[in-house]
Structure formats: structure tokens, C-alpha cells
C-alpha positions as CSV (number, residue, x, y, z in Angstrom):
1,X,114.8,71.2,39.4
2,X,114.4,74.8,40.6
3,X,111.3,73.6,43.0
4,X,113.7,70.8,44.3
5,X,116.4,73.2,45.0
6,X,114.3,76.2,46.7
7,X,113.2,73.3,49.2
8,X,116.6,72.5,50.0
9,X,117.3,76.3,49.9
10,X,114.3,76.6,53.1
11,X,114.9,73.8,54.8
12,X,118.9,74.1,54.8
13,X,117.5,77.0,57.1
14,X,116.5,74.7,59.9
15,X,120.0,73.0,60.0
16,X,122.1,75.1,62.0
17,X,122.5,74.3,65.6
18,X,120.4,75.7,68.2
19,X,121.4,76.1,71.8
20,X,118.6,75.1,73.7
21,X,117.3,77.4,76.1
22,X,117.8,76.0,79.7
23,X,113.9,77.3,81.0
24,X,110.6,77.0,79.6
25,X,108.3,80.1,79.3
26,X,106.4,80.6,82.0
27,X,102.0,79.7,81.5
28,X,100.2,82.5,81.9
29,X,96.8,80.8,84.1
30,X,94.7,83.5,83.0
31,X,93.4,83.6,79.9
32,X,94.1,85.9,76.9
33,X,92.2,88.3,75.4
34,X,91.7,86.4,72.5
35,X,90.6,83.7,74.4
36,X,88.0,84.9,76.9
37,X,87.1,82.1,79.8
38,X,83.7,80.4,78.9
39,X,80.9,80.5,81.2
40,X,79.7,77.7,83.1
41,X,77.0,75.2,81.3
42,X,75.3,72.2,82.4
43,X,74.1,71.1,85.6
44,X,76.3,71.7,88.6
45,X,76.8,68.5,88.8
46,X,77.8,67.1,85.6
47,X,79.1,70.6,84.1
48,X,79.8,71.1,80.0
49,X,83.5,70.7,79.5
50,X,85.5,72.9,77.9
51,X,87.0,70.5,75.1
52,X,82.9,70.1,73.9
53,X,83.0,73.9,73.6
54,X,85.2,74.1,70.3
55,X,84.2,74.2,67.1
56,X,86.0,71.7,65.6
57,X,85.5,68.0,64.7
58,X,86.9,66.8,68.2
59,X,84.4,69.2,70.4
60,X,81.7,68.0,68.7
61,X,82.8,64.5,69.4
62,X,83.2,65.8,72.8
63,X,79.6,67.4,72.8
64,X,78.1,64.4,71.2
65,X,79.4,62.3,74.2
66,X,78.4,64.7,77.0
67,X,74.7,64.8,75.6
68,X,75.0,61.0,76.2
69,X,76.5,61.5,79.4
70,X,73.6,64.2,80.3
71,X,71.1,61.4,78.4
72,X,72.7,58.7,81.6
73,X,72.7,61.4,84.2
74,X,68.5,61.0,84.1
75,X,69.1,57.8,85.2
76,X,69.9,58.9,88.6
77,X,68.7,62.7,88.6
78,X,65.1,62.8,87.1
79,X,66.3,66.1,85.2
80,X,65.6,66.6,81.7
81,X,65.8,70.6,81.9
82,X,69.6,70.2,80.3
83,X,68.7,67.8,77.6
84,X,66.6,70.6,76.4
85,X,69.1,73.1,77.2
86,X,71.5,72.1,75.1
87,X,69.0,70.6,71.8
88,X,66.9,72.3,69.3
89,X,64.5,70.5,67.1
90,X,66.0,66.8,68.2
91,X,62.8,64.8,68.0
92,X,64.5,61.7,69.8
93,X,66.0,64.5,72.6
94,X,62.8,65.8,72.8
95,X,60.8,62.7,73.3
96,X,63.6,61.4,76.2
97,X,63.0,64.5,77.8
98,X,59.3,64.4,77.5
99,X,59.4,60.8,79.0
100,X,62.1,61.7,82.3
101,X,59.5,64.7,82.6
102,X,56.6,62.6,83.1
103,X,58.0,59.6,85.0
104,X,59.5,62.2,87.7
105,X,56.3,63.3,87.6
106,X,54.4,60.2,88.7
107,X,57.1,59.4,91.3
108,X,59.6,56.9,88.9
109,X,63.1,55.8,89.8
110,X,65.0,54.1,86.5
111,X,67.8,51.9,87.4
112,X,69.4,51.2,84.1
113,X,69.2,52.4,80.6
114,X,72.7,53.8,80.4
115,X,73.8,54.3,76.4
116,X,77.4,53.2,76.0
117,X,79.1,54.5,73.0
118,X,81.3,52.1,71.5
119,X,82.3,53.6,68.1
120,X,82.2,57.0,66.7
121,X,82.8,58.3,63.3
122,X,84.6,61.1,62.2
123,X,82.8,64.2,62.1
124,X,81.3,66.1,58.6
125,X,82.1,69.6,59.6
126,X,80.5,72.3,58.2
127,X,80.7,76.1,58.5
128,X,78.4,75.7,61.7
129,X,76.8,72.3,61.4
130,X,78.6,69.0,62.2
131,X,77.4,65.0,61.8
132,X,78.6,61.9,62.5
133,X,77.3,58.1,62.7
134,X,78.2,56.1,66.0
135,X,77.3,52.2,67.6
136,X,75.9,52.2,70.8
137,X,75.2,49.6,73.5
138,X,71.9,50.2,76.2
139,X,72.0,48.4,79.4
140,X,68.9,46.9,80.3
141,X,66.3,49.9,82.0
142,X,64.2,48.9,84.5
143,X,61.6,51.1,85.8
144,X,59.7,51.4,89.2
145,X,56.5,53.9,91.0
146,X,57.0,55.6,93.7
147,X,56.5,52.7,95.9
148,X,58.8,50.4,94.5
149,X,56.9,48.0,92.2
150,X,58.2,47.4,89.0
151,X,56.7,48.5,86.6
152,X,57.3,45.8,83.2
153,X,55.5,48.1,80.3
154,X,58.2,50.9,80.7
155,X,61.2,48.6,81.5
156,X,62.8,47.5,78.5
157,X,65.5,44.8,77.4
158,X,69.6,45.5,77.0
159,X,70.7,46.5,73.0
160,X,73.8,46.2,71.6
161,X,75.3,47.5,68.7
162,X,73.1,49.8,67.8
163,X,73.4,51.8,64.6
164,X,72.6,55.7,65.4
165,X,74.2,59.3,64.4
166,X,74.2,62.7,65.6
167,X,73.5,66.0,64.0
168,X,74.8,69.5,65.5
169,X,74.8,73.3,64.9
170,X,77.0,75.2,66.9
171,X,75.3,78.2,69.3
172,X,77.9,81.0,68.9
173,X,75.4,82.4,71.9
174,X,76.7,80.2,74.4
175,X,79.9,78.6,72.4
176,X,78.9,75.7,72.3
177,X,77.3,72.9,70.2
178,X,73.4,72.2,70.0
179,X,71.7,68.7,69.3
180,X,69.4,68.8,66.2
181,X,69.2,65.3,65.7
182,X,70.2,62.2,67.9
183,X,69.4,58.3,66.8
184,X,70.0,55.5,68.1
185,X,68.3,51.8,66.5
């Protein structure tokens, strides 16, 4: 009974009427102290965004789907510099890159091969780790040489709903979320 009424006693606090205050508090644009603005990451084109820079459940989500978005972005930019940039130890993230690598190399164009997220899972947060499972879809890849010619052995078929998951460690160096482990099958 004396819980129930020291309850009432704090929320009997909230009651009384308030006379609204006829302006809002000005923003301040520039950031505080406490919240220094982040350096740029990424490509120039496709820059990190600032929601994937938190280290919380929803910026790894949000890292999660730019490494996707930076996985795509090879599709059209033969690149793989930021997909290494922003993993450490990722087998799978190592092997795309290795493979972008060597097709720009030899003078490939990919037209295809873009990984859709359809579902993601909630994120296991830990002190400085995070995890989650996801379904993917893959568009179809199809894969030429430098002249043009398709080139059949490389190309591959659509996928859908594929099982996969992510593992990340967050880089207090550049605040931001690393890829340590990305699958997709």
C-alpha cells in the first residue's frame, strides 16, 4: 500500500497545468562538444551515413545495410578498396573483394548481382560486438570481358530467400562499425 501510494504521491506531480510555452528552442546546427561531427567515410560517392555510425542495435542495422549497399555499388564501380575498408577478418568480404579486384583487372563489367535485403533480425549487442541473421534476395549477375562477350562461367543465376547473418565489432578509431563476418546461402 505504501508503494501504491508513493506512485500516486510522484505522479500527482505531473497533474498540474502547464502553460505551454508559445516558441520552441531554437536548434543549435553545430554540434556540441559532447558530440563532435564525424569525419567523412566511404567513397565519395556513396558516403557512410551517420545513423551507421552509432553504436547501438539500429546503426549496426544501418552499417549492416550500407556494406550491402557498398557490396551493390561494385556492380557499377569496379571498387573493392571500401569493402575492405570497412571489414576485418570477413572471409565472404574478403573473397567479393578479391573477385571485383580481379575482374576489374581483366577488363569485366557485371550487370547484375545486386543483394536485396528482405528481412533483418534484431541485433545481439554486445559491449563492442553486434550480430544478427537476415534473408536476402540476388538478382541474376551477368558478367562480360572487356569486349563485350559474355562470359557464362562467372555469370550466375537469381536467389531468393537466402538465409545469411552478419557479425560486427565496432572501430572506436573511426566510430564506426567493422564487418567480421557476412553470409549469405
Amino acid at each position: 500500500m505504501t508503494g501504491l501510494a508513493a506512485g500516486a504521491l510522484v505522479l500527482s506531480g505531473c497533474s498540474e497545468r502547464q502553460e505551454a510555452a508559445d516558441t520552441l528552442p531554437e536548434a543549435d546546427a553545430t554540434p556540441s562538444a559532447s558530440q563532435p561531427e564525424l569525419p567523412p567515410l566511404g567513397p565519395t560517392d556513396l558516403p557512410m551515413p551517420a545513423e551507421a555510425r552509432t553504436q547501438d542495435a539500429a546503426g549496426a542495422e544501418a552499417f549492416v545495410r550500407y556494406y550491402i549497399d557498398l557490396i551493390n555499388r561494385t556492380s557499377t564501380v569496379m571498387d573493392a578498396a571500401p569493402l575492405r575498408e570497412f571489414s576485418d577478418g570477413c572471409l565472404d568480404c574478403d573473397r567479393i573483394a578479391h573477385v571485383v579486384d580481379k575482374d576489374a583487372a581483366l577488363g569485366h563489367q557485371y550487370d547484375g548481382g545486386l543483394i536485396s535485403i528482405t528481412t533483418m533480425g534484431e541485433a545481439l549487442l554486445r559491449e563492442t560486438t553486434a550480430e544478427m541473421a537476415m534473408r536476402a534476395d540476388v538478382s541474376g549477375l551477368a558478367v562480360e570481358d572487356a569486349s563485350g562477350n559474355a562470359l557464362p562461367d562467372l555469370s550466375s543465376p537469381a536467389y531468393t530467400n537466402l538465409n545469411g547473418g552478419a557479425a560486427l565489432k565496432w572501430d572506436a578509431r573511426q566510430d564506426t562499425w567493422i564487418m567480421t563476418a557476412l553470409t549469405l546461402e
